[in-house]
C-alpha positions as CSV (number, residue, x, y, z in Angstrom):
1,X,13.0,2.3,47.7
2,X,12.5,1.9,43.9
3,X,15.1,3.7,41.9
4,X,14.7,6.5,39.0
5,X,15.5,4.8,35.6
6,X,16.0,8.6,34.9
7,X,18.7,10.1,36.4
8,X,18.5,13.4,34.7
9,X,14.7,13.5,35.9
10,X,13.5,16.3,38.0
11,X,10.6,15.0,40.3
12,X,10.5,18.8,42.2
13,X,10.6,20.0,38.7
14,X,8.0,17.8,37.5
15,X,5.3,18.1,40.4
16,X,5.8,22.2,40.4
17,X,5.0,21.8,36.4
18,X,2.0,19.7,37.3
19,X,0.8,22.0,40.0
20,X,0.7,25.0,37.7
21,X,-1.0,23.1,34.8
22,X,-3.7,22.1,36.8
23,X,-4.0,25.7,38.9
24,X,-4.1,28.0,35.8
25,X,-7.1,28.5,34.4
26,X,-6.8,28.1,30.6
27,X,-9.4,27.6,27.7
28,X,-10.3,23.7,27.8
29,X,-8.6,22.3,24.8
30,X,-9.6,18.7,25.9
31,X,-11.9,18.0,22.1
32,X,-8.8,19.3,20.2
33,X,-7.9,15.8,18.4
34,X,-4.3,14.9,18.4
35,X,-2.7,15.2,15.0
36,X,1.3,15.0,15.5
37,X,1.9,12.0,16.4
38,X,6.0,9.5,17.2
39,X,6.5,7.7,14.0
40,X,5.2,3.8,15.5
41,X,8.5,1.7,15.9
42,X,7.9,-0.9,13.9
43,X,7.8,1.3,10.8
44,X,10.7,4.3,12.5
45,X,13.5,0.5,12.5
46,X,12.7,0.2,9.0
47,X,14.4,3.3,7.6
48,X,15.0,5.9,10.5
49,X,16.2,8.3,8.1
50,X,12.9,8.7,6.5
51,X,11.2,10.0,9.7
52,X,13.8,11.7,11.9
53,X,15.0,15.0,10.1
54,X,18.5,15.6,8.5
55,X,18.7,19.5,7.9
56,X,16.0,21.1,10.1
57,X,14.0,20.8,13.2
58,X,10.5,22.3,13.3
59,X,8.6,21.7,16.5
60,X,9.0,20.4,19.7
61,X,10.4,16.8,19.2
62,X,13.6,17.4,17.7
63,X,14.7,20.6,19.3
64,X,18.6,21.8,19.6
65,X,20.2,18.7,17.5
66,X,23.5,19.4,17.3
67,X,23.6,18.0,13.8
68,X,20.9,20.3,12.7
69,X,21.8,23.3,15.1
70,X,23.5,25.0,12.1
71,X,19.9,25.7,10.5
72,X,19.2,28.0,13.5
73,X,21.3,30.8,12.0
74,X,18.4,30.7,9.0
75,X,15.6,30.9,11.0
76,X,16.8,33.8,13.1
77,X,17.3,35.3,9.6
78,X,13.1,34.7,8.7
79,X,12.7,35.7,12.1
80,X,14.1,39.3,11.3
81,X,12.5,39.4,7.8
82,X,9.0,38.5,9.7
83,X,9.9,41.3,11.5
84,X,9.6,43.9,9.3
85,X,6.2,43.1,7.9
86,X,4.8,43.4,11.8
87,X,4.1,47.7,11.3
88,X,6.1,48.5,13.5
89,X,5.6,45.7,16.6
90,X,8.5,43.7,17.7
91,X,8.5,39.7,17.2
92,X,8.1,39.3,20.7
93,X,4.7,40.9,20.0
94,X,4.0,37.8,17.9
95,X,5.8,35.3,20.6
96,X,2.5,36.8,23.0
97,X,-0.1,36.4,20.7
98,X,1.0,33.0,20.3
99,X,1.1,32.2,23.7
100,X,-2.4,32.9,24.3
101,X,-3.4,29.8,22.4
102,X,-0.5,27.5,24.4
103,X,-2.9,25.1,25.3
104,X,-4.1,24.8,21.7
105,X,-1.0,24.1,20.8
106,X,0.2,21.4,23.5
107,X,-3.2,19.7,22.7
108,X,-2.1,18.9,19.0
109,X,1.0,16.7,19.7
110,X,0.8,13.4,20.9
111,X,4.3,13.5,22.9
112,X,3.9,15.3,26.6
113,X,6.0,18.7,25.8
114,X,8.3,19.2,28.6
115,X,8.8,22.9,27.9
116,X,7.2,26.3,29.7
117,X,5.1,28.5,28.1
118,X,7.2,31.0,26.7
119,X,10.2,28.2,25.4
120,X,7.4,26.6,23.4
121,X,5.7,30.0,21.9
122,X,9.5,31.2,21.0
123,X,10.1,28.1,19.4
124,X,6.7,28.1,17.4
125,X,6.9,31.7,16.0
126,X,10.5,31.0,14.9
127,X,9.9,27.9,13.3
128,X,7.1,29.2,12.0
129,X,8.8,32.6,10.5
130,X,11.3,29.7,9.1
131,X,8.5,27.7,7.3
132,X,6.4,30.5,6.1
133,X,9.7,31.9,4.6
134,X,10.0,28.6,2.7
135,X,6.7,28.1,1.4
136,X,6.9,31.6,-0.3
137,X,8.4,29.9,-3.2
138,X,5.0,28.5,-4.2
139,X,2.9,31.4,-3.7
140,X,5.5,32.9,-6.2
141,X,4.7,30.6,-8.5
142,X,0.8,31.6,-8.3
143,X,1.3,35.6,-8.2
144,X,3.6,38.5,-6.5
145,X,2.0,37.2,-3.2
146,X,5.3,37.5,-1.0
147,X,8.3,39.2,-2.0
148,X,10.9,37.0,-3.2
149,X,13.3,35.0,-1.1
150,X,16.0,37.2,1.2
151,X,19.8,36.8,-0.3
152,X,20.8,34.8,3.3
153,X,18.2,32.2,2.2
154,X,18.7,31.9,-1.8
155,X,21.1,28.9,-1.6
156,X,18.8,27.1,0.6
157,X,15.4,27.9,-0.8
158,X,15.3,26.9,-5.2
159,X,12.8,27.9,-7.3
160,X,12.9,25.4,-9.5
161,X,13.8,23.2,-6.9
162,X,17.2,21.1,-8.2
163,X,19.3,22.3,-5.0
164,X,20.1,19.1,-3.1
165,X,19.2,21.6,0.2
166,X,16.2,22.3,-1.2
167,X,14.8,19.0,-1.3
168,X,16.4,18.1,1.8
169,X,14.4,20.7,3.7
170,X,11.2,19.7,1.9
171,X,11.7,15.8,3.0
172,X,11.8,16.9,6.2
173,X,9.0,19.2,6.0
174,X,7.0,16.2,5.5
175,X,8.0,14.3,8.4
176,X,5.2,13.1,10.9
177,X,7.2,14.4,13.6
178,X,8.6,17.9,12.5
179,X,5.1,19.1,11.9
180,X,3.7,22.8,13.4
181,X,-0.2,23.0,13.2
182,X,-1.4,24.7,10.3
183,X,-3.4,27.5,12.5
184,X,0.4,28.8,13.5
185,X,0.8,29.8,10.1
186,X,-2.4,31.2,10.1
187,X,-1.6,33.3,13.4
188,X,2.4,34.4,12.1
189,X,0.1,35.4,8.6
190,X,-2.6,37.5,10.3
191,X,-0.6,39.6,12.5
192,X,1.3,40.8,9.3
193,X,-2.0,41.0,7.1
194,X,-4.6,43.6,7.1
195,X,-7.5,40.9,7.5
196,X,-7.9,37.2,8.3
197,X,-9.5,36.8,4.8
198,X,-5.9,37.8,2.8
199,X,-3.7,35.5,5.7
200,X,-5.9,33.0,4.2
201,X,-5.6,33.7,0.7
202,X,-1.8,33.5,0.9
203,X,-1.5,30.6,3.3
204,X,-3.8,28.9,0.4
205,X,-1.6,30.1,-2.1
206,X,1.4,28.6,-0.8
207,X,-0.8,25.6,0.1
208,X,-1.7,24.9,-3.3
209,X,2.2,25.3,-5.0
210,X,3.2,23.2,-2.3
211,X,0.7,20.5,-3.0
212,X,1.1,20.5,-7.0
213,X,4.8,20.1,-5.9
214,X,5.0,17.2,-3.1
215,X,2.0,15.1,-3.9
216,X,2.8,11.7,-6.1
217,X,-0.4,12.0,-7.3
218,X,-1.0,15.1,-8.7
219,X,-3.5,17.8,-7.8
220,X,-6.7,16.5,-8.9
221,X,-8.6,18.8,-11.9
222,X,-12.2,18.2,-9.3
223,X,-10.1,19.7,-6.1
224,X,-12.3,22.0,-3.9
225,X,-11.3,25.2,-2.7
226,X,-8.3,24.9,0.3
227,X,-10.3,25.4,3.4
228,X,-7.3,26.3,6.1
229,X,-9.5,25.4,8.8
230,X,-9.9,22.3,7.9
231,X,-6.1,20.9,8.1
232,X,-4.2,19.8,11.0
233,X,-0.4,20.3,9.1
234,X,1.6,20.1,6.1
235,X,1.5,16.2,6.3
236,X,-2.0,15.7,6.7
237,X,-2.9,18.7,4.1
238,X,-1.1,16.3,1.0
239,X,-2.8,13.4,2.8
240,X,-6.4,14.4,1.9
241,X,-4.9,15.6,-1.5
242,X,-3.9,12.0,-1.6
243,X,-7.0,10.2,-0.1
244,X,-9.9,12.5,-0.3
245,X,-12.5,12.4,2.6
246,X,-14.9,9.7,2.2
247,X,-18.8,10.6,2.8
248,X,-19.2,7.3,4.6
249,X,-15.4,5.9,5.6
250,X,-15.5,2.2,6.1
251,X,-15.6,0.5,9.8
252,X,-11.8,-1.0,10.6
253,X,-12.6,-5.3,9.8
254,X,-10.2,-7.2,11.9
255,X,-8.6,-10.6,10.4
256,X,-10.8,-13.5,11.7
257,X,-9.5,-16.8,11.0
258,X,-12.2,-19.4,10.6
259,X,-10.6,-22.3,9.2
260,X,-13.4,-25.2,10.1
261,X,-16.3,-23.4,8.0
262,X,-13.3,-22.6,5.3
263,X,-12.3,-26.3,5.5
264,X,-15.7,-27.9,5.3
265,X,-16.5,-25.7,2.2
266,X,-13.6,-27.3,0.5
267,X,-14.8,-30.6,1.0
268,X,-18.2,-30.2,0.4
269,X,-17.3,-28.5,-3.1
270,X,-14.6,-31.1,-3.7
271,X,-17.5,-34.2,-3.0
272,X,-19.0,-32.8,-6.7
273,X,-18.2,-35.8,-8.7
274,X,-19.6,-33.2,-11.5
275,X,-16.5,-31.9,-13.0
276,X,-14.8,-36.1,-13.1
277,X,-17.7,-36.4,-15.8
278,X,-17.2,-33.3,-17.2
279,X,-13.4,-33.9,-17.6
280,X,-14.8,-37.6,-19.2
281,X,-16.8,-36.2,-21.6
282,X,-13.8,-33.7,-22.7
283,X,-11.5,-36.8,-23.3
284,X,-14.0,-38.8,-25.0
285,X,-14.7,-35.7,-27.6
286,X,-10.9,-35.5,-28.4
287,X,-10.5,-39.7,-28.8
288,X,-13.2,-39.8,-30.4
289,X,-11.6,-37.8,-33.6
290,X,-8.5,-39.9,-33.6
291,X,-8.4,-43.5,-34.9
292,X,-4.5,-44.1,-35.9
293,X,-1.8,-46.4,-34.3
294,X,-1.9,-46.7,-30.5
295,X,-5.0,-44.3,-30.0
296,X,-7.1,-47.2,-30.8
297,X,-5.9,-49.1,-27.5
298,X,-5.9,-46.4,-25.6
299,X,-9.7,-46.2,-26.8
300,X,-10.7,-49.3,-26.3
301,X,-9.4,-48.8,-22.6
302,X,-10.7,-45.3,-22.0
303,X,-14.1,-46.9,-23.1
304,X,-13.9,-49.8,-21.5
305,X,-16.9,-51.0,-19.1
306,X,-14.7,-51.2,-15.6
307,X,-13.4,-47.4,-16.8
308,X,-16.8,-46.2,-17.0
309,X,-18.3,-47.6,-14.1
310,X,-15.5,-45.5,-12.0
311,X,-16.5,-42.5,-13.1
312,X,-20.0,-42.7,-12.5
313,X,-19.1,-43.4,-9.1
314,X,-19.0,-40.3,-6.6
315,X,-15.5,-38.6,-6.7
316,X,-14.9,-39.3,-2.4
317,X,-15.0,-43.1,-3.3
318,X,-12.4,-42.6,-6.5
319,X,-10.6,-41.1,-4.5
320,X,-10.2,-43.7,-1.8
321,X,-9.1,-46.6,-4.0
322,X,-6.3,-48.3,-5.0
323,X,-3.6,-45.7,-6.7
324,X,-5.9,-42.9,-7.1
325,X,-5.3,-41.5,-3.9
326,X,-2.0,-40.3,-5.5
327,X,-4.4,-38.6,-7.5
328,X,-6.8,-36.9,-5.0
329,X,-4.8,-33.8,-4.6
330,X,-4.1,-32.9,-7.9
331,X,-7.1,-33.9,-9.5
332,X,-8.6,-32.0,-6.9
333,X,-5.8,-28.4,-7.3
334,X,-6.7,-29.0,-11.1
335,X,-10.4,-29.2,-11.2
336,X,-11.9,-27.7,-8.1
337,X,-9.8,-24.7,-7.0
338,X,-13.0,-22.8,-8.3
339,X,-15.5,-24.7,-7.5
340,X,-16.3,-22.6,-3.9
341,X,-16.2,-19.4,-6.0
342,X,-19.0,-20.7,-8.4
343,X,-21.5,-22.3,-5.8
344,X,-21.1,-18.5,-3.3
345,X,-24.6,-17.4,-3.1
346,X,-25.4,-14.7,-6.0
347,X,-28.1,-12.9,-4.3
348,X,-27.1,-9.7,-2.2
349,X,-30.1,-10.1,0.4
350,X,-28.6,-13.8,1.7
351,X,-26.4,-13.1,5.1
352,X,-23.6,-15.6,5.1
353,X,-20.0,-15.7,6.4
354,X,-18.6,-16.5,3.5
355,X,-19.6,-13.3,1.9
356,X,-17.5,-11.3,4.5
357,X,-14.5,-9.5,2.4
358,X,-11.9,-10.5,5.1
359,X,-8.4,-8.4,5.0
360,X,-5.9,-11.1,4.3
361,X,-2.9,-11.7,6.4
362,X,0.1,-9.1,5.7
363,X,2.4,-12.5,4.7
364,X,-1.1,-13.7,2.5
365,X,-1.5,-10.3,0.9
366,X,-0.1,-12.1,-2.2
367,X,-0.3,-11.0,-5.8
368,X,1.7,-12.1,-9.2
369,X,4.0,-9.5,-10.4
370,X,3.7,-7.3,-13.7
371,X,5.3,-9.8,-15.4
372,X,3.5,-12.5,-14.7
373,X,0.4,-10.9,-15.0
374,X,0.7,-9.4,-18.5
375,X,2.1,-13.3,-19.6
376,X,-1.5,-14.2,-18.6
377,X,-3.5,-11.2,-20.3
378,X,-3.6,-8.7,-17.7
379,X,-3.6,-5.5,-19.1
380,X,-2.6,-1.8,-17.1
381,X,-3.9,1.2,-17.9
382,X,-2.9,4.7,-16.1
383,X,-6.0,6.9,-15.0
384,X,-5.8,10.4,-13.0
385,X,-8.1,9.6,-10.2
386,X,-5.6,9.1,-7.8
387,X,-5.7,6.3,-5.6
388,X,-9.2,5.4,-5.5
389,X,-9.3,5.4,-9.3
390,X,-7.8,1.3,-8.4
391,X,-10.2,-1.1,-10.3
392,X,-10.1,-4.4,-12.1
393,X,-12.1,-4.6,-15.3
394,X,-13.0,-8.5,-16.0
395,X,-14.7,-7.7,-19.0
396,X,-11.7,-5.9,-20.5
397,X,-8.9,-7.7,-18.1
398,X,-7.4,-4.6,-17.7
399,X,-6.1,-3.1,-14.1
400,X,-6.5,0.7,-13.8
401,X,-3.5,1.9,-11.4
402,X,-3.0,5.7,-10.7
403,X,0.2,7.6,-12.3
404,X,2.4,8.0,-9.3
405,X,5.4,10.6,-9.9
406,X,8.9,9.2,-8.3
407,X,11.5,11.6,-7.5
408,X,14.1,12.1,-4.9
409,X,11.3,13.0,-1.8
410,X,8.5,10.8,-2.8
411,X,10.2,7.8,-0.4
412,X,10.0,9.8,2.2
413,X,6.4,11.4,1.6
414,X,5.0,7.9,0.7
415,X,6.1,6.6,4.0
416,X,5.3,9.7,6.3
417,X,1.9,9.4,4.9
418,X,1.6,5.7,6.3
419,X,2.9,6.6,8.9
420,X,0.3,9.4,9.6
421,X,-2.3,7.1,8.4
422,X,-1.9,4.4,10.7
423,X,-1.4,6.9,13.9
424,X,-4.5,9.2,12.9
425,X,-6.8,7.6,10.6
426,X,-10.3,5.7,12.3
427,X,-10.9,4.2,9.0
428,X,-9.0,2.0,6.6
429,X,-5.4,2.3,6.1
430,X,-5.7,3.3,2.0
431,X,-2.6,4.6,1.2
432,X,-1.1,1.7,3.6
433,X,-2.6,-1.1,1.6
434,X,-1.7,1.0,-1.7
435,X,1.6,0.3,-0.8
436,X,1.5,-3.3,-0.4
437,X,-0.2,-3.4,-3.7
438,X,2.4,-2.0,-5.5
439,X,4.8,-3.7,-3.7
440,X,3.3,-7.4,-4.7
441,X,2.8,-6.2,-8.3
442,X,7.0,-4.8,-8.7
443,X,9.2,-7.3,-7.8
444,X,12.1,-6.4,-10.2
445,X,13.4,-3.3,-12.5
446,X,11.6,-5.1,-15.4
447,X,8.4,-5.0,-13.4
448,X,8.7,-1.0,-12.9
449,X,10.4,-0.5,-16.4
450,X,6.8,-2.5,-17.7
451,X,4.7,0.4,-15.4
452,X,7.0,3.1,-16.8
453,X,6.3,2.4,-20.6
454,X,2.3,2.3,-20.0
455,X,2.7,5.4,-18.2
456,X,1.7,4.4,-14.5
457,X,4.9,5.5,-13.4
458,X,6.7,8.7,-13.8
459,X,10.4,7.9,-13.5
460,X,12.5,10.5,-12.0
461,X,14.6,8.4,-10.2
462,X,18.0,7.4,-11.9
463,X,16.7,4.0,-13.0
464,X,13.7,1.5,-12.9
465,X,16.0,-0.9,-10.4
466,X,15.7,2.4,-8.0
467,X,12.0,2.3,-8.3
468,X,12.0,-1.5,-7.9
469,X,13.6,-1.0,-4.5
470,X,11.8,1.8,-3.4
471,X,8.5,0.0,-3.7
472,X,10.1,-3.4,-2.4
473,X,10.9,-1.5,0.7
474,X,7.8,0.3,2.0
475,X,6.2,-3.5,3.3
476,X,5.7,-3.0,6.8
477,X,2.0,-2.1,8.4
478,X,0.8,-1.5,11.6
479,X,-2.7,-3.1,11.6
480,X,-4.9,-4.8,9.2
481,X,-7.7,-3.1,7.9
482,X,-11.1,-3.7,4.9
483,X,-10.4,-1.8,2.1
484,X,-13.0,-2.6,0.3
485,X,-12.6,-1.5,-3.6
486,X,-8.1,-2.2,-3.2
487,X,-9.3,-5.9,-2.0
488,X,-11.7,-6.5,-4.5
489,X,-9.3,-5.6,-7.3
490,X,-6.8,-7.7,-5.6
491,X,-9.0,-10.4,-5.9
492,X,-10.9,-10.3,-8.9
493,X,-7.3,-9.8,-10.3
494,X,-5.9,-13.4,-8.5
495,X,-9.1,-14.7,-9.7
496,X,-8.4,-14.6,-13.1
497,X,-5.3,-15.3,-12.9
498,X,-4.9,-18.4,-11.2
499,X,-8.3,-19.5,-13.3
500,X,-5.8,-19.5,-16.0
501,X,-5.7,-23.2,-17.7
502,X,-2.0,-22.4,-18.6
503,X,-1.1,-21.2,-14.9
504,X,-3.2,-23.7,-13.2
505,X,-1.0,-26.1,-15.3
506,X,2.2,-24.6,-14.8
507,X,1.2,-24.6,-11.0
508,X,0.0,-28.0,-11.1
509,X,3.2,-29.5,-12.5
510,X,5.9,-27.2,-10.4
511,X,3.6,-28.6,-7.0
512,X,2.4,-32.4,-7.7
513,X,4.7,-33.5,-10.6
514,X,8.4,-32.1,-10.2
515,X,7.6,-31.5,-6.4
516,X,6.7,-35.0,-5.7
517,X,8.3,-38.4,-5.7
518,X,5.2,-40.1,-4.7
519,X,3.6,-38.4,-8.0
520,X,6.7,-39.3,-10.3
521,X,7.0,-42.9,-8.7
522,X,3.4,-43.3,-9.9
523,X,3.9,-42.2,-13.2
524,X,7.3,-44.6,-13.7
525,X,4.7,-47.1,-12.5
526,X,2.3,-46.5,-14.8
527,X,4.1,-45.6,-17.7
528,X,6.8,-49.0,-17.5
529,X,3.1,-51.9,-17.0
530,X,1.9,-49.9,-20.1
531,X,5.8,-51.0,-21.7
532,X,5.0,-54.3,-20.6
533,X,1.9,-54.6,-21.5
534,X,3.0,-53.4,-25.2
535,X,5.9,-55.9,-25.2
536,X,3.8,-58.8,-24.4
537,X,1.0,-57.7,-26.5
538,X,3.6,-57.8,-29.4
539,X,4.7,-61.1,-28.6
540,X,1.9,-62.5,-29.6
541,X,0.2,-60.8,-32.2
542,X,2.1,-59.1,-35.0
543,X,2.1,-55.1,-33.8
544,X,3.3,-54.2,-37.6
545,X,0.1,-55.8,-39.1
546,X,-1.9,-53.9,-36.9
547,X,-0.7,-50.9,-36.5
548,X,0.2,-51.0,-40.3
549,X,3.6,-50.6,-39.3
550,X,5.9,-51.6,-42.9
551,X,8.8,-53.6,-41.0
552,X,12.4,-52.4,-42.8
553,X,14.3,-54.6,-44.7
């Protein structure tokens, strides 16, 4: 006999539970997607306190905390204020009406809800009453909507929102797993309204503070009207104020390594003996104008016969003889890194593999920092189309980046939002690979100080080393995903980059000349026959005389 890994599990419970599920016959909820979803683990050991709540429970997964019990005394109190605005019905009138859509409601979490009917309608018209109570502070702001905020509430509920409380109760309003579907608030509105039409009006209202508020982004000047309807939840309402629905979302690409085909392009662009000549041609143009001391030996050896029967010769047999093998690998970092770039097919109607954008790696999704990228010319420029306002202008080398507004809840909104991305979303993971942008891009406070002054950034935060580290920790993903305009900024802005002559220098001399003793060997080599050579050249002729050298006396 197997034992329970749960002792405090009820089986008698459990298959009484499951009889009466199955028995009653309720409305078929069965297409009602899920939308509340447990924060994925990977991203939950990261920073816990970003996704579990710290002042107040809403829903079913965090019910009766003792840390967070004390908050219970302030929903009663929106209970009893609900209340009043019921003409004349009691709350448990409301607790009824909610109960008839039970299933509805079980159908939008994720988690299996352990609870009866009635427990989980109680809970949803308090929490509810709680919310709505809340979110009153932004319909203020658009009109006498709601009456203001009860005394037992004011230190809790700001505003102008600089109470500490406040914020803390609007982080976790955000939280993947303290949501309540929207159509709640919708019910709790329209048994107090006259009509569905003004529940909507104010739940829109409220909608619409709340989202000028809580999204980093801004609301954008081309928003639609709020259709209720249309949102699952809080958290997925300032999603699609962050990433707007897409007419035609992009399939999910998986990562598909194919290093053969990537590894016989390289050495069919390296066999090229093109760019050997080319480089020849460069040297000979700048010898060519100087004719003073040692230049003239060096000349005559750069023009020699042997010298220009090797480079005529195809690069794969240079690179096999004698001493320039050394060579074959830097020659080759220095000359041909963009050689497959130039020879990928032009025209859009050829199919080949190589024209497949393919997600990088998480490790690989690499890109130089602010710093680094305005040394090499990149400029940034802020634009106010949110997210997919990302592009890379070659023309102009300037990278358009959205203004972002930091403050004390965007952490926790920024990661919620992945969070809710990666659990819900069929299509690519945008404000996912948003994050990893920004996160290659800001390495240190200088990096996010650089954003700040070009007015990417808005810096609430106490300093630019606190928005270094808030970007610098938001790196985990769950899956990999083909974004296709963030990847082609990514790479069109590596592409210029490393197509720099001054960083394909700086790289070539950190990797093959101060990162390699075979390299340096070489050169000492090299560099002490030429000595040589000069000493016993001198011996014999008179190196003053020729190099018209006036000996001192």
């Amino acid at each position: 006999m197997t034992s329970n890994p749960n002792p405090s599990f009820d089986e008698i419970k459990w298959v009484i539970q499951m009889r009466r599920t199955l028995d009653e016959e309720l409305e078929d909820y069965s297409e009602v997607p899920v939308c509340i979803f447990n924060v994925p683990k990977t991203l939950m050991a990261t920073k816990p306190d970003s996704y579990v709540p710290q002042e107040v429970a809403l829903g079913p997964y965090h019910p009766w905390r003792p840390e967070l019990y004390e908050m219970e005394r302030y929903k009663l109190a929106a209970a009893r204020r609900i209340q009043k605005y019921l003409q004349g019905l009691k709350f448990h009138s409301l607790v009824d009406q909610l109960s008839k859509h039970e299933a509805r409601i079980r159908a939008c979490y994720h988690k299996f809800l352990e609870f009866n009917g009635e427990t989980l309608s109680w809970m949803m018209a308090i929490d509810a009453s709680f919310l709505l109570e809340f979110l009153q502070v932004y319909a203020v702001r658009e009109g006498p909507v709601l009456t203001r905020v009860s005394s037992r509430m004011s230190h809790i509920v700001d505003y102008a929102g600089t109470k500490s409380a406040h914020n803390a109760i609007l982080r976790d309003m955000v939280m993947l797993e303290n949501q309540i579907p929207l159509f709640v608030l919708r019910k709790v509105l329209e048994f107090q309204s006259s009509s569905l039409d003004q529940a909507d009006y104010k739940l829109c209202s409220m909608l619409a503070g709340f989202g000028e508020d809580l999204c980093p982004f801004g609301m954008r000047e081309d928003l639609p009207e709020i259709e209720v309807a249309e949102h699952a939840h809080l958290l997925d309402f300032l999603y699609h104020l962050t990433v707007p629905r897409l007419k035609e979302p992009s399939e999910i690409m998986e990562v598909m390594e194919n290093e053969n085909e990537s590894s016989e392009g390289e050495e069919g662009s390296f066999g090229d003996s093109s760019y050997v000549h080319q480089l020849f041609e460069e040297i000979c143009k700048i010898l060519s104008k100087l004719n003073h001391g040692p230049v003239r030996i060096i000349k005559s050896i750069i023009f020699s016969k042997p010298v220009e029967l090797i480079v005529k010769l195809p690069w794969k047999i240079v690179s096999n003889l004698p001493g320039f093998a050394i060579l074959k690998y830097p020659v080759k970092y220095l000359l041909f890194s963009q050689n497959k770039d130039e020879n990928k097919p032009e025209n859009g109607n050829s199919i080949s593999k190589s024209n497949i954008i393919k997600p990088p790696l998480i490790e690989e999704i690499t890109i130089p920092s602010v710093s680094e990228l305005s040394k090499s010319g990149v400029r940034f420029s802020p634009t106010n189309g949110g997210i997919l306002s990302i592009a890379f202008d070659a023309k102009t080398v300037t990278l358009y980046l959205p203004t972002v507004s930091l403050d004390v809840n965007t952490e926790v909104i920024l990661r919620n939002l992945v969070a809710y991305e990666s659990s819900n979303a069929s299509g690519p993971l945008i404000v996912t690979r948003y994050t990893e942008l920004m996160n290659g891009i800001i390495d240190t406070k200088e990096d996010a100080k650089f954003l700040r002054e070009r007015g990417i950034i808005l810096n609430r935060l106490k300093s630019d080393e606190e928005v270094a580290d808030l970007w610098n920790g938001m790196s985990k993903s769950i899956r990999l995903t083909k974004v296709p305009f963030l990847d082609k900024a990514i790479e069109d802005v590596n592409k210029y980059h490393t197509g720099r002559w001054k960083i394909k220098a700086g790289k070539f001399m950190k990797r093959y000349v101060f990162g390699s003793w075979q390299f340096l060997t070489f050169l000492a080599a090299i560099l002490i026959l030429l000595l040589m050579t000069l000493q016993a050249f001198c011996s014999v002729y008179s190196c003053p005389r020729i190099f018209k050298v006036t000996p001192h006396q």
